[in-house]
Backbone as JSON Lines, residues from 0, in Angstrom:
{"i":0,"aa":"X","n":[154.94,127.63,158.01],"ca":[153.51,127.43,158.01],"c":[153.17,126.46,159.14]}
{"i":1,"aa":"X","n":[152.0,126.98,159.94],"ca":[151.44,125.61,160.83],"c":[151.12,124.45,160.22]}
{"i":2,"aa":"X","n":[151.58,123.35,161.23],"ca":[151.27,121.99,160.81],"c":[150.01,121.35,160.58]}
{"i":3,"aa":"X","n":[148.97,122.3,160.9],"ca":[147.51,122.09,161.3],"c":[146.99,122.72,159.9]}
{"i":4,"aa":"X","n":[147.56,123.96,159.31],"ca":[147.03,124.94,158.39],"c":[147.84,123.9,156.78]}
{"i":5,"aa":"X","n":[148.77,123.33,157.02],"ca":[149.34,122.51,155.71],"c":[148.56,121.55,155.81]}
{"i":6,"aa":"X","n":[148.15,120.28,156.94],"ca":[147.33,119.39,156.76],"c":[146.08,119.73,155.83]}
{"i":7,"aa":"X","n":[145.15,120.49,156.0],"ca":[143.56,121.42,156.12],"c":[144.59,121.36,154.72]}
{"i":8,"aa":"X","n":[145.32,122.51,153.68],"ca":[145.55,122.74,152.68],"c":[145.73,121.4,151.53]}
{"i":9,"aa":"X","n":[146.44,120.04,152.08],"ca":[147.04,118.86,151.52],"c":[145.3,118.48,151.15]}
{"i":10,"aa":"X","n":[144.79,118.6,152.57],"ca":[143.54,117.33,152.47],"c":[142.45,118.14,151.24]}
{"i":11,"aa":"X","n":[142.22,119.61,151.46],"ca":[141.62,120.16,150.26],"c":[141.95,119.83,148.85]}
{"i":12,"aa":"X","n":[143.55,120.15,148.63],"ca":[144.16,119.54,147.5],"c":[144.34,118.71,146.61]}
{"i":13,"aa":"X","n":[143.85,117.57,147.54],"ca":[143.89,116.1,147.55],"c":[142.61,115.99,147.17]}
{"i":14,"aa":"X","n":[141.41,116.2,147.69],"ca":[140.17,116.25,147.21],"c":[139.64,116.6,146.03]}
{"i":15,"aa":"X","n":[140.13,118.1,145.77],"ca":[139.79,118.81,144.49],"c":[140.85,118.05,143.04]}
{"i":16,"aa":"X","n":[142.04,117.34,143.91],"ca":[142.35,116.73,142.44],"c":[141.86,115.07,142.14]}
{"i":17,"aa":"X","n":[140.95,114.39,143.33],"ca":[140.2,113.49,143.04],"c":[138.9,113.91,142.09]}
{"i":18,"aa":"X","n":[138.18,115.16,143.0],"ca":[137.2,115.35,142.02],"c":[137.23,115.95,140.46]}
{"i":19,"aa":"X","n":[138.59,116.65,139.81],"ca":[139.18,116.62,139.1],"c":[139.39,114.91,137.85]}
{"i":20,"aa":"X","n":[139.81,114.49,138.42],"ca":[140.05,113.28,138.22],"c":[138.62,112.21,137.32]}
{"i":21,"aa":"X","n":[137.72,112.3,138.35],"ca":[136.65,111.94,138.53],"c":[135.81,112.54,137.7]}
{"i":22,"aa":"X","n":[135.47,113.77,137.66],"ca":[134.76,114.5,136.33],"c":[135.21,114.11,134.71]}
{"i":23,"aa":"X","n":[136.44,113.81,135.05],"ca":[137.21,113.29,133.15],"c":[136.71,111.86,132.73]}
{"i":24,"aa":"X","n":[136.19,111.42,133.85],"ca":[135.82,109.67,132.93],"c":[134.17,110.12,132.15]}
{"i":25,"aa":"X","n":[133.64,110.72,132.22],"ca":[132.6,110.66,131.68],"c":[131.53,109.6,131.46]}
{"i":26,"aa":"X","n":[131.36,108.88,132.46],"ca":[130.78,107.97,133.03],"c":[129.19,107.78,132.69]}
{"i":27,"aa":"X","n":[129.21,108.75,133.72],"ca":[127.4,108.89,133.99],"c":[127.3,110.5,134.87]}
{"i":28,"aa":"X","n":[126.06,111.37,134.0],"ca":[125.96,112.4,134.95],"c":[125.56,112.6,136.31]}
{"i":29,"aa":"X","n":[125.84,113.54,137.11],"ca":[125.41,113.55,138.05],"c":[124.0,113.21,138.49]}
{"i":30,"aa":"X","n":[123.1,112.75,137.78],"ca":[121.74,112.15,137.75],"c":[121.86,110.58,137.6]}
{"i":31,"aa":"X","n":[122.76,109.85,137.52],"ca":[123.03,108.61,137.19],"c":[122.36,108.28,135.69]}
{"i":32,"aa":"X","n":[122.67,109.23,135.08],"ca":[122.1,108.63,133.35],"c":[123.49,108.6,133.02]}
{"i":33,"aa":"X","n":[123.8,107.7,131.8],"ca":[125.15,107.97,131.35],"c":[125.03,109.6,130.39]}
{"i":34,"aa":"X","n":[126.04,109.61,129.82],"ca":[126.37,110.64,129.15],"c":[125.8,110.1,127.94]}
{"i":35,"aa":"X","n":[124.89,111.09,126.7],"ca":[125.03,110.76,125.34],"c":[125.52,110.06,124.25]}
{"i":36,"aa":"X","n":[127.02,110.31,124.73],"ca":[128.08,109.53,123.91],"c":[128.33,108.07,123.95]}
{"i":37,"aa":"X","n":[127.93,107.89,125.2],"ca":[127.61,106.25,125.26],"c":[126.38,105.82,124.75]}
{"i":38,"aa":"X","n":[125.67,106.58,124.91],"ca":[124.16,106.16,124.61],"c":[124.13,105.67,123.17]}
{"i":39,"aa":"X","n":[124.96,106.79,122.04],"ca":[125.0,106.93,121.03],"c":[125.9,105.54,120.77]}
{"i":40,"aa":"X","n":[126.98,105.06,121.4],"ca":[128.02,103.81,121.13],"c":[126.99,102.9,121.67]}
{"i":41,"aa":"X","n":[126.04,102.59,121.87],"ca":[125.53,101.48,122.37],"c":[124.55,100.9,121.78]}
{"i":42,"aa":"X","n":[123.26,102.43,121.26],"ca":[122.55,102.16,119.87],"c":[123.33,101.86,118.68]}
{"i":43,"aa":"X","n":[124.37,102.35,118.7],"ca":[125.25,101.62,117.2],"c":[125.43,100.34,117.49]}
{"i":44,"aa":"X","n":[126.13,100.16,118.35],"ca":[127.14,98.66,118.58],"c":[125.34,97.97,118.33]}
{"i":45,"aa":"X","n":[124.37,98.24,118.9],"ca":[123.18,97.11,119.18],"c":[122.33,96.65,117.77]}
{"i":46,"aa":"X","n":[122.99,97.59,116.58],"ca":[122.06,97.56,115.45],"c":[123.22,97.71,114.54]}
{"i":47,"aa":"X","n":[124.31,97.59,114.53],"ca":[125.37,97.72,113.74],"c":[125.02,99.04,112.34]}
{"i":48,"aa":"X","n":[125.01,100.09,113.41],"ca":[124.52,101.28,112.75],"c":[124.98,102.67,113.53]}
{"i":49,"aa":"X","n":[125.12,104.19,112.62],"ca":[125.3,104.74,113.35],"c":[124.03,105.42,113.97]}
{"i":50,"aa":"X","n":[124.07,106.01,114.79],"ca":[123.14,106.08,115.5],"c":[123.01,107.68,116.48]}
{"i":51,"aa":"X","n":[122.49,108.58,116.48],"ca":[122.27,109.52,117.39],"c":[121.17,109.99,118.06]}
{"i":52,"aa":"X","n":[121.54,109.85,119.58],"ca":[120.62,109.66,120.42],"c":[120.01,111.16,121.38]}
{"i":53,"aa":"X","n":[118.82,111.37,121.38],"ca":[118.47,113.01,122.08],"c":[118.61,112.32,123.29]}
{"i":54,"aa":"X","n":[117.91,113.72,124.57],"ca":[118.15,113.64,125.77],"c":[117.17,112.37,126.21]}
{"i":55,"aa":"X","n":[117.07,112.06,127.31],"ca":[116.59,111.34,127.82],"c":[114.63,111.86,127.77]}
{"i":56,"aa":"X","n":[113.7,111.19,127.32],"ca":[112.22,111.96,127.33],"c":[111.6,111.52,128.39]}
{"i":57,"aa":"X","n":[110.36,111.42,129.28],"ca":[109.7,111.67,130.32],"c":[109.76,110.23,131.33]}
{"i":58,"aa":"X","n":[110.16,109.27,129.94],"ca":[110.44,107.63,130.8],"c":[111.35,107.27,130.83]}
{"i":59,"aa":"X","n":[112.6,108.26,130.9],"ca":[114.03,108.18,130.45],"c":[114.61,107.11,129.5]}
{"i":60,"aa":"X","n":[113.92,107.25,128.61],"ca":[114.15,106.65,127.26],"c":[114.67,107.43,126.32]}
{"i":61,"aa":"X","n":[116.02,107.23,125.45],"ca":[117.12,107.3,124.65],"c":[116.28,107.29,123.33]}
{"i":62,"aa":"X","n":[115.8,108.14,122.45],"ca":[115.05,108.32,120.96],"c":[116.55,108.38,120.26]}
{"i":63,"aa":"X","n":[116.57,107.52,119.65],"ca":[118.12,107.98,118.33],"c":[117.24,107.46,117.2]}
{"i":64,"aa":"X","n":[118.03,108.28,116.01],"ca":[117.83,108.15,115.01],"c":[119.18,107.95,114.12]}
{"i":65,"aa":"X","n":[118.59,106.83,112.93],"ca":[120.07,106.04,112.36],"c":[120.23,106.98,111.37]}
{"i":66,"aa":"X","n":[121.91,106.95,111.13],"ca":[122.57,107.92,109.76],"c":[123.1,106.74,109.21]}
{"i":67,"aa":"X","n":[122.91,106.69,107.67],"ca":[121.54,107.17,107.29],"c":[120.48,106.52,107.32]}
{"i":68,"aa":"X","n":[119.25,107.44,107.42],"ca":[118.19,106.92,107.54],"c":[117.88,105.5,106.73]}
{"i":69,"aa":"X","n":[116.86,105.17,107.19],"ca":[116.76,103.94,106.41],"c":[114.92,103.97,106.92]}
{"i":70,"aa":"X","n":[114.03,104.27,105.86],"ca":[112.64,104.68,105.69],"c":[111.62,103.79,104.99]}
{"i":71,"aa":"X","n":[110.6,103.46,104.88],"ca":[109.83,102.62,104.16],"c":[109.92,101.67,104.53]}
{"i":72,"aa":"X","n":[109.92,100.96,105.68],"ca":[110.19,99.65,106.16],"c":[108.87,99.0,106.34]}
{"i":73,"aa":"X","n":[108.82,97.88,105.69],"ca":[107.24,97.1,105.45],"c":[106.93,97.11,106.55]}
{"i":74,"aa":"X","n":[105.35,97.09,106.64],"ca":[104.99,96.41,108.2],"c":[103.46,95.95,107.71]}
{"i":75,"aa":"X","n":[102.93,95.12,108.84],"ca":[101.42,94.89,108.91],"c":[100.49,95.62,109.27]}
{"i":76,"aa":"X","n":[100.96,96.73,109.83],"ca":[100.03,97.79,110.42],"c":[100.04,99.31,109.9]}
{"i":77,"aa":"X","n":[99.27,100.24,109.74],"ca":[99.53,101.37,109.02],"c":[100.25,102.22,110.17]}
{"i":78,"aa":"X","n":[100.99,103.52,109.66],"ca":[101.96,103.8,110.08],"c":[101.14,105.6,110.28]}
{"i":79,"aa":"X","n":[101.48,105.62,111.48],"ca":[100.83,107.58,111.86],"c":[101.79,108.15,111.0]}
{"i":80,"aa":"X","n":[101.75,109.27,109.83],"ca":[102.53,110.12,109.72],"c":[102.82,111.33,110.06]}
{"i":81,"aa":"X","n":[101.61,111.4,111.46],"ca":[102.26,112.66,112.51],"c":[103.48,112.55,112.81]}
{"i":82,"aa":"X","n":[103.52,111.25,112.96],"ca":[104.85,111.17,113.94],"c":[106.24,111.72,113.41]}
{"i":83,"aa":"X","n":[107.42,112.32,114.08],"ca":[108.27,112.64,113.89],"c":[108.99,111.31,112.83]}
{"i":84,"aa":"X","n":[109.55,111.08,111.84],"ca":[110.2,110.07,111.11],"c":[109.12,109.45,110.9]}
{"i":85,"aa":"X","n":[108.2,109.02,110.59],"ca":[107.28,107.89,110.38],"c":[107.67,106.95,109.43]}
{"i":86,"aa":"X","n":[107.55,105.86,109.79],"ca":[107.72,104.92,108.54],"c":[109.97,104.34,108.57]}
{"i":87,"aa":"X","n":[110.37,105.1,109.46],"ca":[111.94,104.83,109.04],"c":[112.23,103.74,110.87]}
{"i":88,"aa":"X","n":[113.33,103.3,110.53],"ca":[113.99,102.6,111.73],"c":[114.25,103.89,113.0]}
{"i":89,"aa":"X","n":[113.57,103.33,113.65],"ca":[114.68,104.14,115.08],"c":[114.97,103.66,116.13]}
{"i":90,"aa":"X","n":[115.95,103.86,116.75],"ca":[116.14,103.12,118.08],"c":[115.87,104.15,119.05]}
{"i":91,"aa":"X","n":[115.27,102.99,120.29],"ca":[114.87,103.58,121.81],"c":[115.47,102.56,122.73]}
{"i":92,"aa":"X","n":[116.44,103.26,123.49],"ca":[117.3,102.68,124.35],"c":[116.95,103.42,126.13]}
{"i":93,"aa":"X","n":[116.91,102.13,127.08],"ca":[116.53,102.4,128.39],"c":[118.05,101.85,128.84]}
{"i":94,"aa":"X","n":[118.53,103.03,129.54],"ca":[120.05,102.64,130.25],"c":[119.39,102.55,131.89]}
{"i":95,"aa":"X","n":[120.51,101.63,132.38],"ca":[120.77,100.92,133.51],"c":[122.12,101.48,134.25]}
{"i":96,"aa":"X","n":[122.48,102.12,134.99],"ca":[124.13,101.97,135.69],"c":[124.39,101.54,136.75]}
{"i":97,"aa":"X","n":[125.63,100.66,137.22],"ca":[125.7,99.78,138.19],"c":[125.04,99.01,138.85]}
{"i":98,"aa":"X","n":[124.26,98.34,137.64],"ca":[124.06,97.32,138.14],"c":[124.59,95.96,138.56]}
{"i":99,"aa":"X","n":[124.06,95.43,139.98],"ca":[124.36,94.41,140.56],"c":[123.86,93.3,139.79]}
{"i":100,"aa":"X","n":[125.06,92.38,139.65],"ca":[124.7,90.63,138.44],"c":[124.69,90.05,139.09]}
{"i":101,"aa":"X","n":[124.17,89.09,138.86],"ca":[124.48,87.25,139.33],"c":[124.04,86.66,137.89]}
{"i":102,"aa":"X","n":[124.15,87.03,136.74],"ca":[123.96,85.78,135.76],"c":[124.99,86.41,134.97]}
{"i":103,"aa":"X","n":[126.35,85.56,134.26],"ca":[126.51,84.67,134.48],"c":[127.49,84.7,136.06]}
{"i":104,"aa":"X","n":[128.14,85.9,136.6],"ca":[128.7,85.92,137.63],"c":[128.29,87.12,138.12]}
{"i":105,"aa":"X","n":[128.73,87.25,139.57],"ca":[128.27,88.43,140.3],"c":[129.18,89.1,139.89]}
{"i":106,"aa":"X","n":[128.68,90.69,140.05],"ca":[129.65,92.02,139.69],"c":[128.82,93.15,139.38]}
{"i":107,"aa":"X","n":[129.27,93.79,138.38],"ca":[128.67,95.39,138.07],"c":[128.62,95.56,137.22]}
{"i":108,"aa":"X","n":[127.24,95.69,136.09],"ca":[126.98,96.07,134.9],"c":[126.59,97.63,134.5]}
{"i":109,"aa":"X","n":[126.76,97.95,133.27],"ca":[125.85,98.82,132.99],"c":[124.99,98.3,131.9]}
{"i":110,"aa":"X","n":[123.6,98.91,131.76],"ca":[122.71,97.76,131.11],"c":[122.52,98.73,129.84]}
{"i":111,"aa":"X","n":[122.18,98.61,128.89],"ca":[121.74,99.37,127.66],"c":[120.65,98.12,127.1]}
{"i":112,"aa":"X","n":[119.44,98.63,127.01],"ca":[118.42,97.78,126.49],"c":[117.82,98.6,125.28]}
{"i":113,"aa":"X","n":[118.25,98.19,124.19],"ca":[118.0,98.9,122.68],"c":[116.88,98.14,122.21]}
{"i":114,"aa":"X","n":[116.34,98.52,121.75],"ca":[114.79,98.41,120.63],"c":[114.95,98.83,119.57]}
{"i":115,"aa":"X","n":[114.94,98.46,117.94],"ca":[114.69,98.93,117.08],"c":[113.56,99.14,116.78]}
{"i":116,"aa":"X","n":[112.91,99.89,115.98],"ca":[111.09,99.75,115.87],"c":[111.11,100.61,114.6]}
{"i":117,"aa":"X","n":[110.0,100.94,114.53],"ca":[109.58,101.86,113.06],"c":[108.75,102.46,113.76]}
{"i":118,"aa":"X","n":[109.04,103.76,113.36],"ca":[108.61,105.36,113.95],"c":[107.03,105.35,113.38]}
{"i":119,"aa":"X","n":[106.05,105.49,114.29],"ca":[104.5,105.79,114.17],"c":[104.12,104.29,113.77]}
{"i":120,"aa":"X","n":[104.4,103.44,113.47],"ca":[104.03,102.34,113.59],"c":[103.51,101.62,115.14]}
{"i":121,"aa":"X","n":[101.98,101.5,115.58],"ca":[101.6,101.09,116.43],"c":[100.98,99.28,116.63]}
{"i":122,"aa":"X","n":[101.17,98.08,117.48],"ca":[100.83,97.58,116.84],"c":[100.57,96.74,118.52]}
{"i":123,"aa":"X","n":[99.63,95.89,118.88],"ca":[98.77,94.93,120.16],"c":[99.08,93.68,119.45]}
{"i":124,"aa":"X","n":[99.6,93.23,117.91],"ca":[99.33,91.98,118.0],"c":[100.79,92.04,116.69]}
{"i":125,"aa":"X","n":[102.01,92.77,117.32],"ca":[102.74,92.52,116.53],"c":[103.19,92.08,115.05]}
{"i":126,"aa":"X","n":[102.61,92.98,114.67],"ca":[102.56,93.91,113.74],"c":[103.62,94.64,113.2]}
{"i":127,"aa":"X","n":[104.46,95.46,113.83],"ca":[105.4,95.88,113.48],"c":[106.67,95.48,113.83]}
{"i":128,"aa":"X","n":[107.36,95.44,112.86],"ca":[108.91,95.13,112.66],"c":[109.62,95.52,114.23]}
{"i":129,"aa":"X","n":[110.68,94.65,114.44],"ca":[111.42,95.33,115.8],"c":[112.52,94.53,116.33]}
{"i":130,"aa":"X","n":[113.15,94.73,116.95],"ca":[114.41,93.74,117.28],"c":[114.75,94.18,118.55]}
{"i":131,"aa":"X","n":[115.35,93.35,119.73],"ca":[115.58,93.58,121.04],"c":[117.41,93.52,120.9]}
{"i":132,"aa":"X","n":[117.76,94.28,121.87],"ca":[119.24,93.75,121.73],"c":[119.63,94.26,123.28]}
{"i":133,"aa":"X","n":[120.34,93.7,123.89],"ca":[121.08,93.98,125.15],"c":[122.62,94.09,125.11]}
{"i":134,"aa":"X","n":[123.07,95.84,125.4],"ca":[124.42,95.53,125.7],"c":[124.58,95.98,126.78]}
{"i":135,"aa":"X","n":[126.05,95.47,127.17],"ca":[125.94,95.94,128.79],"c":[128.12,96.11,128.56]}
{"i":136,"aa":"X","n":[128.25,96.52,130.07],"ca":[129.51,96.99,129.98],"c":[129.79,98.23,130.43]}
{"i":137,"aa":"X","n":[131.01,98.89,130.32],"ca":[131.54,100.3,130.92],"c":[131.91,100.89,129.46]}
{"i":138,"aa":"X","n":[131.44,102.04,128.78],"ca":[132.04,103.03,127.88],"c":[133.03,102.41,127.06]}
{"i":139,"aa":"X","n":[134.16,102.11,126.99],"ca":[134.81,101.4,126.4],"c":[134.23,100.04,126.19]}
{"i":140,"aa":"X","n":[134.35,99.55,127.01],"ca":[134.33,97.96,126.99],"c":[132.59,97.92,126.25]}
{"i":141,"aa":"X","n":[131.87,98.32,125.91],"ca":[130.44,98.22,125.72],"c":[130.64,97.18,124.32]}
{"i":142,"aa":"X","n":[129.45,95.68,124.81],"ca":[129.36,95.19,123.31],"c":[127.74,93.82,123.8]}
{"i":143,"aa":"X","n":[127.61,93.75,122.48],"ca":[125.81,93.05,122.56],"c":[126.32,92.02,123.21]}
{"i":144,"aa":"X","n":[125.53,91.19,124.25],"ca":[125.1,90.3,125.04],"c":[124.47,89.51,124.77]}
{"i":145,"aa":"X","n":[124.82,88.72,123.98],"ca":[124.18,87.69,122.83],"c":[123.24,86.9,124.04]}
{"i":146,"aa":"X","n":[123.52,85.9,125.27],"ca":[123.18,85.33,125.42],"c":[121.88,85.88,126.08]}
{"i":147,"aa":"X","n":[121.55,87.75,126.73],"ca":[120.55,88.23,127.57],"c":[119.83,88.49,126.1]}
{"i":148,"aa":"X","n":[120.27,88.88,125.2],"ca":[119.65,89.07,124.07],"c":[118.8,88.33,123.3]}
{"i":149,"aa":"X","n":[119.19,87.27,123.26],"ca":[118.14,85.82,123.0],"c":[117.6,85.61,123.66]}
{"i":150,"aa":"X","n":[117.37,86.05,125.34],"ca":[116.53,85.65,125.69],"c":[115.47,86.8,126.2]}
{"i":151,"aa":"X","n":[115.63,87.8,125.56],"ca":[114.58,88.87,125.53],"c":[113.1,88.5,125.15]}
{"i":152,"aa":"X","n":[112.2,88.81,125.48],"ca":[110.52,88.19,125.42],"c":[110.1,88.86,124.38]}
{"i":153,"aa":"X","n":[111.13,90.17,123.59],"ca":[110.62,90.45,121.9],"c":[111.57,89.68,121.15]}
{"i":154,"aa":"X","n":[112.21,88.9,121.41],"ca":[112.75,87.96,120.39],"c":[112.29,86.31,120.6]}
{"i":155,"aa":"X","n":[111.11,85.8,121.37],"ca":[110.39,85.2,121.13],"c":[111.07,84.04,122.44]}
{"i":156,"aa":"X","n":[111.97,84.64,123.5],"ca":[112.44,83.74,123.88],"c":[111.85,83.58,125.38]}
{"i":157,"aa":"X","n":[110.48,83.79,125.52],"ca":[109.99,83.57,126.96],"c":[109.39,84.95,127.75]}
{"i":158,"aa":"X","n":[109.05,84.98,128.71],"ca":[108.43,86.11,129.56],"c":[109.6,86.89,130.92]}
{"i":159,"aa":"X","n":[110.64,86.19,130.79],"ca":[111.37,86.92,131.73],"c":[112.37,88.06,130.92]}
{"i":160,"aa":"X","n":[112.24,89.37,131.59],"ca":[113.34,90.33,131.26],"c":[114.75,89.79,131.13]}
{"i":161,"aa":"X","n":[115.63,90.11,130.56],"ca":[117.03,89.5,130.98],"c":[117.79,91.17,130.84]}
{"i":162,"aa":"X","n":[117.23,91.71,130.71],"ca":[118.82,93.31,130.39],"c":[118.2,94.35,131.46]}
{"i":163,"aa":"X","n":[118.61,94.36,132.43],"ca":[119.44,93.03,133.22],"c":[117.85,91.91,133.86]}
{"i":164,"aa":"X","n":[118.44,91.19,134.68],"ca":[117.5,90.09,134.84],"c":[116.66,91.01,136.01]}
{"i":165,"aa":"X","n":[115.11,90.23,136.39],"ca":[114.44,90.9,137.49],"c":[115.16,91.12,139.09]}
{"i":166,"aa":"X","n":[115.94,89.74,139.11],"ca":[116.44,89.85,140.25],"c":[117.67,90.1,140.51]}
{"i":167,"aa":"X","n":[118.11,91.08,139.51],"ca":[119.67,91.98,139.97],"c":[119.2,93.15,139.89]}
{"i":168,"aa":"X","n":[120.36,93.57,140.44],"ca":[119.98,95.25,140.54],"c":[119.85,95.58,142.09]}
């Protein structure tokens, strides 16, 4: 075989078993959203619940709903029962990938910013039940971020974002 025609064959080879390679981590799709399955490990880990999450909807926001449900949750405000679940816990999660840190060190996050809330419950003066949680991390490694988490502005801790902060990324 020519030495020119084995090179051209190695370097194809070599490619197709990187991109091989590369398709098995299941990362994030080719759109930079992660995959479901994280989505789903991240609303759990953030509410110590299980949790399943649909596709991404028009603000690429993560709708999961907890198994099992958990419904009738008090609130101050009346509750739409158009709404799909009304009245039960659900989480809405906005993912982040590779993001650039500097708090507490520089590097590469992935951000998962979970919300618990109660489905058709609307509320301007908080009113309804809800909890912030930030996890961040790679697929495996994913776990809550106690310290961005406290300082989320729905857990009463100030006006700056922290998952991730304004000025990373």
């Amino acid at each position: 075989m020519h030495p020119r025609r084995t090179i051209t064959y190695l370097t194809v080879f070599a490619a197709l078993a990187l991109l091989a390679g590369c398709s098995g981590q299941g990362m994030a799709t080719p759109s930079g959203q992660p995959d479901r399955a994280t989505v789903d490990k991240a609303a759990s880990l953030a509410f110590a619940t299980k949790a399943t999450c649909g596709r991404p909807d028009q603000y690429r926001e993560y709708v999961c709903a907890e198994h099992p449900s958990v419904c009738g949750v008090a609130n101050d405000e009346p509750v739409d029962s158009t709404v799909k679940n009304a009245g039960c816990w659900q989480i809405v999660c906005d993912a982040e990938l590779g993001v650039t840190t500097k708090h507490p060190a520089a590097g590469a996050e992935d951000f998962y910013y979970c919300q618990r809330v109660v489905a058709g419950c609307d509320s301007m003066t908080g009113g309804c039940p809800g909890q912030d949680i930030c996890v961040t991390g790679h697929r495996r490694s994913l776990a809550i971020d106690v310290a961005r988490s406290e300082a989320l502005p729905g857990n009463g801790a100030g006006m700056e974002f922290s998952c991730p902060y304004h000025d990373e990324g």
